[in-house]
C-alpha positions in Angstrom: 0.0 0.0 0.0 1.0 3.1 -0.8 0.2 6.4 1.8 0.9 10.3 0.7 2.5 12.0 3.4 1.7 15.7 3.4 4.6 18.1 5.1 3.7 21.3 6.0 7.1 22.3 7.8 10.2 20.5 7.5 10.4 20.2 11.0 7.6 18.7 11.7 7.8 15.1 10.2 6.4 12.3 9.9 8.7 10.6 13.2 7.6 8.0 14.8 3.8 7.1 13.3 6.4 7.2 9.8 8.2 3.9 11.2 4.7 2.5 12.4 3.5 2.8 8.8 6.1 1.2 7.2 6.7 -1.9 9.7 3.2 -2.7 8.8 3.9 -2.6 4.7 3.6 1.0 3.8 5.3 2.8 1.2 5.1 6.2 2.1 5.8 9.0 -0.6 6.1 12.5 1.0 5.0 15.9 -0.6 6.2 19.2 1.3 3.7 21.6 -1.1 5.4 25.0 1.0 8.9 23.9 -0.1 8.9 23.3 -3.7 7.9 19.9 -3.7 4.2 19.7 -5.6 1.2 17.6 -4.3 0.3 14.8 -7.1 -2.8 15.7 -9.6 -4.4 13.4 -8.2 -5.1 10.3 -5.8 -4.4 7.7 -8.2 -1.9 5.2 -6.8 -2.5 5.6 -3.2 -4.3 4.4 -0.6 -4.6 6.8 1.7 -2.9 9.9 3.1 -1.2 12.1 6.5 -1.3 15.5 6.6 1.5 16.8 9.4 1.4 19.8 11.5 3.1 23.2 10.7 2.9 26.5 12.3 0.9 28.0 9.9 -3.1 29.0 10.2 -5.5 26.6 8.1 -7.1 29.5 6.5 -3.9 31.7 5.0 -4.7 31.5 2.0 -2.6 34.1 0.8 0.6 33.2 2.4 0.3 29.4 1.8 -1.7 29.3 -1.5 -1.2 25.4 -1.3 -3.6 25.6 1.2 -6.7 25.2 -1.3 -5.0 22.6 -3.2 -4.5 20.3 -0.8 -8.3 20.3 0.9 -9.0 19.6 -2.6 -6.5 16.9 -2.4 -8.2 15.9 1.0 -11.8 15.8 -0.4 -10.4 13.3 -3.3 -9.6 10.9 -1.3 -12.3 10.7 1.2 -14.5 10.5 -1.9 -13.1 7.8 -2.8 -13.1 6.0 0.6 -9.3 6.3 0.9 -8.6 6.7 4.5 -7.1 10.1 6.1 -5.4 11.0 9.3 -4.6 14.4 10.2 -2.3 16.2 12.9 -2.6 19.2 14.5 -1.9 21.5 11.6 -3.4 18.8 9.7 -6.3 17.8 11.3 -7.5 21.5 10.8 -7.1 20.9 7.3 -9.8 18.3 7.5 -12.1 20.0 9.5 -11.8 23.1 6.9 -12.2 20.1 4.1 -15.2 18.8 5.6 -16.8 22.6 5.6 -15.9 23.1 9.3 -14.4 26.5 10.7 -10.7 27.0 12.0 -10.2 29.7 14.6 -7.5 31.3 17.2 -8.3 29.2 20.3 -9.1 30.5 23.5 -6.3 28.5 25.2 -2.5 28.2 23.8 -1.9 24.6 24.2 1.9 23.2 24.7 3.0 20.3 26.5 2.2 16.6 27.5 -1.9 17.9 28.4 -4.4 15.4 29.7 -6.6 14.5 26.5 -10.2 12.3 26.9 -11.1 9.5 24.6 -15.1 10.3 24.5 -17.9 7.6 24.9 -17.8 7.3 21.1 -14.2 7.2 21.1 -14.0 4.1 23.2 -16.2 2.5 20.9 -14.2 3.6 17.7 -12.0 1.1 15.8 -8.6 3.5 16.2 -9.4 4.6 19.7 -11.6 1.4 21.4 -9.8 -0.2 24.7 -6.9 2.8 25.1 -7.0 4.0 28.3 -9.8 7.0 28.6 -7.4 9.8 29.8 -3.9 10.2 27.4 -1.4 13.1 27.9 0.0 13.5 24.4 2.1 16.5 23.0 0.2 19.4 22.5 1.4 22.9 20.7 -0.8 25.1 19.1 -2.9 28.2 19.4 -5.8 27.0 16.4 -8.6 25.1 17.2 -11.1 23.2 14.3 -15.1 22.6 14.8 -16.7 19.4 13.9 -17.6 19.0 10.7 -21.4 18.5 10.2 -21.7 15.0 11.2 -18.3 14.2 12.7 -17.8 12.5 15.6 -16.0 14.1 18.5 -13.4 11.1 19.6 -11.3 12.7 21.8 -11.7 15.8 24.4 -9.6 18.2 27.0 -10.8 20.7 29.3 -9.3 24.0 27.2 -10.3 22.7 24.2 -12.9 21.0 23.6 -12.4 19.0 19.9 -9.4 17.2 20.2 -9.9 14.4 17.4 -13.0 13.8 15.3 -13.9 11.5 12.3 -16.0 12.2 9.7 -17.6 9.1 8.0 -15.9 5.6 8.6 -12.5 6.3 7.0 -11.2 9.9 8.2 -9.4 11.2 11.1 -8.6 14.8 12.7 -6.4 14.9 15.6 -5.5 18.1 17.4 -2.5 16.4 19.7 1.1 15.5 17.7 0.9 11.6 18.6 3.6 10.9 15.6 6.7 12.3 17.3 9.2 9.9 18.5 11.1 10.7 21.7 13.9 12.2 20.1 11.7 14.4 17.7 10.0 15.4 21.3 12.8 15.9 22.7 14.5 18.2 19.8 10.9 20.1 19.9 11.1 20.9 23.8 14.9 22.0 23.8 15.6 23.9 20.4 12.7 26.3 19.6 12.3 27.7 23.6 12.6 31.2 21.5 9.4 30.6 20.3 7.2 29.5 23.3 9.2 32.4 24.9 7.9 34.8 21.7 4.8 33.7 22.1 4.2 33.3 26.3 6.9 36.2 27.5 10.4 35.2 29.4 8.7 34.5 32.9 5.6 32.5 31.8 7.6 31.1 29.1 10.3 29.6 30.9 7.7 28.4 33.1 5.4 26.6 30.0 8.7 25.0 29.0 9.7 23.4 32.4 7.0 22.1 33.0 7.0 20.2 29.6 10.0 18.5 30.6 9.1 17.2 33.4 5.9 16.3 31.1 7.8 14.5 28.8 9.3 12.5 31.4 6.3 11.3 32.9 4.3 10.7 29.7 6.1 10.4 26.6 6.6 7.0 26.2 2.7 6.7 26.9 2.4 8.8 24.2 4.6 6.7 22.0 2.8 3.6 23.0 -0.6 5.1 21.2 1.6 6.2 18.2 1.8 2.7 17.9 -1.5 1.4 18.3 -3.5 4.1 16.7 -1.0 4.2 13.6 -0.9 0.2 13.3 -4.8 0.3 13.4 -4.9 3.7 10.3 -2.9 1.4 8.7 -4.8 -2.2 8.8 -8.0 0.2 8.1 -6.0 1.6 4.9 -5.1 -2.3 3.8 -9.0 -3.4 4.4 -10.3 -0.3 2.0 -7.7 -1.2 -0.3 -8.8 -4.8 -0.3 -12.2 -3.6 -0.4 -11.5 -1.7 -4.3 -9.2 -4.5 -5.6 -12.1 -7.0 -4.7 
């Protein structure tokens, strides 16, 4: 099977849900539409597709033209029952596909924050039998809506759509489940100028100890639903696949 990985930012990869995919048989072919690399015409030859975070705003149009493009992209494939899985950046990308509205959240979110798998959550084929409260890495200042008819999956207590899907096969996550402990790691200690931009020297300093000693605590946690939720993406991608070829 084939999966298009959508890159927003070159430093925000697709890690550890990347190694995942592949150990259960995926070849994944990566687009980074920002930095010169084009999306495909079209969704012929794969079977489903990631769209990665970034720090950019889902509706900037006019700074990141690709922006259209790939909800285009997006609609294609769910169209054509070709599973999806978004993160952070990405999973507002869905929610804009799917006619849903992308706003500045209330809350700036950063660190290892408690997330809630909802009662439909626990009874979704990705998320069913995880343990109900996670603490997964967090960083952004966007928030999506649910699409009409999405299902809210996951919750927290500053914001209040953390992952939806919308039909059977696609999935928006607010939370960065893909990044591997050193990604994490690399995250937390070299870009402290911009949670210090954004939050102010005192309150900064402040957001960023405290996500160490989140990372300590959690991280590994967090890896251990990379691995389930990414192995169970990629058995659904294999069953629709299946499903066409039959």
């Amino acid at each position: 099977m084939r999966v298009l990985v959508i890159q927003n930012e070159p430093t925000s990869h697709v890690s550890l849900l990347g190694e995942h995919l592949k150990a259960a048989g995926a070849e994944l072919v990566t687009t980074e539409p920002h930095h010169g690399v084009d999306l495909p015409d079209s969704t012929d030859g794969f079977d489903g597709a990631v769209v990665l975070g970034g720090p950019q705003h889902a509706h900037n149009d006019a700074d990141y033209p690709a922006f259209g493009p790939i909800c285009d992209l997006l609609g294609a494939f769910h169209d054509q029952g070709k599973p999806l899985l978004g993160l952070c950046l990405g999973g507002q990308l869905l929610a804009r596909t799917f006619g849903a509205r992308v706003r500045v959240n209330d809350f700036f979110e950063y660190g290892y924050l408690p997330i809630d798998i909802t009662a439909e959550g626990q009874q979704d084929k990705l998320l069913g039998g995880l343990s109900p409260r996670q603490h997964i890495l967090q960083w952004h200042e966007d928030t999506f809506g649910l699409p009409d008819g999405a299902v809210r999956l996951m919750t927290g207590a500053t914001t209040a759509n953390q992952a939806f899907r919308y039909g059977d096969t696609a999935y928006g996550f607010q939370c960065h489940f893909e990044v591997s402990l050193d990604h994490a790691t690399s995250w937390i200690e070299n870009f402290n100028h911009v949670i210090i931009g954004k939050l102010g020297e005192v309150e900064g300093r402040q957001a960023i100890d405290r996500a160490r000693a989140e990372f300590k605590r959690h991280a590994r946690d967090a890896n251990e639903f990379c691995r389930v939720v990414g192995g169970r993406w990629a058995e659904l991608v294999k069953a629709r696949r299946q499903a066409r070829a039959a």
